[in-house]
C-alpha positions in Angstrom: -10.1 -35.5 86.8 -11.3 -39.0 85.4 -14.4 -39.7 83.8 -15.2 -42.0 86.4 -14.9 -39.7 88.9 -17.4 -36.9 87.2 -19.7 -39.9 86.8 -19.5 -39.9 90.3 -19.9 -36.7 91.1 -22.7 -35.4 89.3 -25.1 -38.3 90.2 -27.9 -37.0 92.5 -26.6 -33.4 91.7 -29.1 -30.4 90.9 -26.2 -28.5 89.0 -26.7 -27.8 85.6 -23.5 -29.6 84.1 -22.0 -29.3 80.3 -20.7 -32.4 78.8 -18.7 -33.4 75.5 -20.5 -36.6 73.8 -20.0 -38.8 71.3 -22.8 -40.5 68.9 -22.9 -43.7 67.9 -21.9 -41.7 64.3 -18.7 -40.1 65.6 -20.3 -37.1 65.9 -19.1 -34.8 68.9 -22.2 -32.4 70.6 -22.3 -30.4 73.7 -25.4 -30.9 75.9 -26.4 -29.6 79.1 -27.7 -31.8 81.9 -29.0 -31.8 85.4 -30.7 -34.7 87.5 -28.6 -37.2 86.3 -28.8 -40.7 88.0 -27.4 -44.2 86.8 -29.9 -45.8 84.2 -32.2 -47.8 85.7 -32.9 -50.1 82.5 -29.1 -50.5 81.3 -27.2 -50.4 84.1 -24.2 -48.5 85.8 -22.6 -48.1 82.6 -25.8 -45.7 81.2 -26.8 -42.0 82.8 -30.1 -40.7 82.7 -30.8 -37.1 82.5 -32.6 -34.3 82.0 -30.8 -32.7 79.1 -32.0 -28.7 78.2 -31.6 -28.6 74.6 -34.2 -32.1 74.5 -36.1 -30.7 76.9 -36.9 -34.2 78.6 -34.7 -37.1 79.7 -32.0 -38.7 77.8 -29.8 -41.7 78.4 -26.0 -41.6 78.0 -23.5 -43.8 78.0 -20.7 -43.5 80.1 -17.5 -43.8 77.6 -19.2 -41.8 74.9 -18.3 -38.7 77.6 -15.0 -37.2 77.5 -15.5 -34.1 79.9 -18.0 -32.7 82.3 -17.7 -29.3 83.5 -20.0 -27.8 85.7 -22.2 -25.0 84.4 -24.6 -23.5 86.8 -23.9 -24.6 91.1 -26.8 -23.8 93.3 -26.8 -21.9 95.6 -28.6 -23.0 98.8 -28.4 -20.8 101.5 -26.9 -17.0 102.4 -24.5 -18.1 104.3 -22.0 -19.5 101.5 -19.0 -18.6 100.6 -17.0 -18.0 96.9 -14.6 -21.1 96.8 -12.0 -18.9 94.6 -11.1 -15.5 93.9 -12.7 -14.7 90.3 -16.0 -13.8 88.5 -18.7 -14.6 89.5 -22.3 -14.5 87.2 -25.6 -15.1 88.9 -28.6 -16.3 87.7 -31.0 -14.7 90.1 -35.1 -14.8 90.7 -36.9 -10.9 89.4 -39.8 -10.3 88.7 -40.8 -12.3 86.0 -37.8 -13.7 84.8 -34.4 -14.6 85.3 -32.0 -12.0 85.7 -28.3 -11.8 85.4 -25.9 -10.0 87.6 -21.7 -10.4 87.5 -19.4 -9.4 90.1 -15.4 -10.1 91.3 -14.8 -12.0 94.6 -12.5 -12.7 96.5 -12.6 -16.5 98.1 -14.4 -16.7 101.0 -17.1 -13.6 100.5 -20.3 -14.3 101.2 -22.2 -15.3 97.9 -24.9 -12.8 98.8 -22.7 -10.2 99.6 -24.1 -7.7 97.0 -27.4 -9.0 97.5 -27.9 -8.0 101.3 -27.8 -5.4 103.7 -26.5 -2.2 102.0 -26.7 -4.0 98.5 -30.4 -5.1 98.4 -32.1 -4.6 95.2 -35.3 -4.9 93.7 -36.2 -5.9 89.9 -40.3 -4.5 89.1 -41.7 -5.3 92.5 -39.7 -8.7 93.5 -35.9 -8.1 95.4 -33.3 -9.7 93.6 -32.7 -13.2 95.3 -29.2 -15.4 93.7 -30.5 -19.1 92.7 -27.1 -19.9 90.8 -23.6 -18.7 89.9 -21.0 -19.3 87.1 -17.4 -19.2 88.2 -14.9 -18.3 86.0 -10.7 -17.5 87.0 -9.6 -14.1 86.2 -7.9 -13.6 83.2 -5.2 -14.5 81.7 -5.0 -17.2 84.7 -8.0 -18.7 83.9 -7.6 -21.0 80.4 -11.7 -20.6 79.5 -11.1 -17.5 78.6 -10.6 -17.3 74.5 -9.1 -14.4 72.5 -11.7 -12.4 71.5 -11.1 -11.0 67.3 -15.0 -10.5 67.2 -18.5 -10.4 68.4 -20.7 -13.1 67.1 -24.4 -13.2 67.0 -24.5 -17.1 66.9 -26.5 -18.8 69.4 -27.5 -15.8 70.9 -30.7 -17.4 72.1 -28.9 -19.8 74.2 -25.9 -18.2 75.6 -24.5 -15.2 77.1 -20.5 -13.9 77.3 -18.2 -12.8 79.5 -15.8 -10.2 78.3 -12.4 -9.0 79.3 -12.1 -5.3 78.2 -9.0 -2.8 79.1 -9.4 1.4 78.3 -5.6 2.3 78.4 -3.4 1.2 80.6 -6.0 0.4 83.2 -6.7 -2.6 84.8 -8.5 -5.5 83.2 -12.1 -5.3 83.6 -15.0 -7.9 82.9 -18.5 -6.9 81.4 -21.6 -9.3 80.8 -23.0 -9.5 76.8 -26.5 -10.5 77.2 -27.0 -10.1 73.4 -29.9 -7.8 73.7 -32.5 -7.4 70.7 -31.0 -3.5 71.1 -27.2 -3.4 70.7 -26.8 -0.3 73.3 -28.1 -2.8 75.9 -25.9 -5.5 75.1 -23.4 -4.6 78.1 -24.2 -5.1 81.6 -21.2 -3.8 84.0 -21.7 -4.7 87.6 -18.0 -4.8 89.2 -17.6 -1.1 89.1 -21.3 0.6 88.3 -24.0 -1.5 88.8 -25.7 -0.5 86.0 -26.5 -0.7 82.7 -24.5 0.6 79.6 -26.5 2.8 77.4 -23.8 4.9 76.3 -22.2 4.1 73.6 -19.1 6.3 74.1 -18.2 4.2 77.1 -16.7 1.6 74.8 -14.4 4.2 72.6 -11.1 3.4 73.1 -11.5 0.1 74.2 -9.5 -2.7 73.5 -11.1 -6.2 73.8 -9.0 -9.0 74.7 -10.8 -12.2 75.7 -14.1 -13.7 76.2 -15.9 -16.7 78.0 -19.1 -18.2 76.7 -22.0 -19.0 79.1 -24.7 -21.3 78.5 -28.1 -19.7 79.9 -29.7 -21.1 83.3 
């Protein structure tokens, strides 16, 4: 997919999107961005957006971008559908904050599938509403997914993981690191439980084997 075409594509968009730039010095950073429209005082070849680390409004140029992938896709109504099979991580509305729920899907369930009917939840007094998801391919199809040789505390402020776990010869199964100020809470397994990991045991005899980072919404 060209650069053009991302251009394109994210203008008038209210997804949260990642992009690779490069400054003026060389230098390569990440930055997250949403809102972005064509710059009004330089032109077609400028973006302006609202970037999350700044906190405010940036302007990019174009051809300092070498790839845009989209973060966080809103969702807008409960009748939309996953567009692939994979794993899926939503940011939903709580109680007083955000929280974070990951399932599998198969393409074509209902977005809100474990957030109606049978599957209704509360969080404190509020029920659990979806505002955005994260898709990511299974594993090994997938090629976000990085081998995983150790857990790093690094940006922990900004980003959550997805990791691929395997206890024996079992299937491969996918568990949320919300990096937690107490390590028994780091895990948060929805596909299979729906709850929380407090113990600790669970993860003996567990082989780790991949993970995907996720940039907070």
């Amino acid at each position: 997919m060209s650069t053009k075409f991302n251009i394109l594509d994210i203008i008038g968009s209210h997804n949260i999107y990642e992009i690779d730039y490069c400054k003026p010095n060389g230098e390569m950073r990440t930055r997250h961005i949403m809102d972005a429209c064509f710059s009004e005082k330089y032109g077609n070849n400028y973006i302006d957006a609202y970037c999350d680390e700044s906190h405010g409004v940036l302007t990019f140029k174009v051809d300092r971008i070498s790839g845009i992938r989209c973060s966080w896709i809103e969702i807008h109504d409960t009748s939309e559908v996953a567009p692939e099979d994979g794993v899926y991580v939503f940011a939903c509305r709580g109680d007083n904050h955000h929280e974070y729920e990951m399932y599998k899907m198969n393409k074509g369930d209902k977005l809100w599938k474990f957030f109606e009917g049978e599957y209704t939840h509360m969080n404190g007094w509020f029920e659990v509403v979806p505002i955005v998801y994260h898709y990511i391919g299974f594993y090994p199809d997938e090629s976000a997914w990085i081998p995983l040789n150790d857990f790093s505390i690094s940006d922990s402020l900004d980003e959550y993981e997805v990791v691929v776990y395997q206890k024996g010869d079992k299937e491969f199964q996918y568990a949320l690191k919300l990096y937690s100020l107490w390590p028994e809470d780091d895990f948060l397994i929805r596909e299979s439980t729906k709850e929380r990991s407090y113990d600790e045991n669970y993860w003996m005899g567990t082989t780790f084997l991949a993970h995907h980072k996720i940039y907070k919404y």
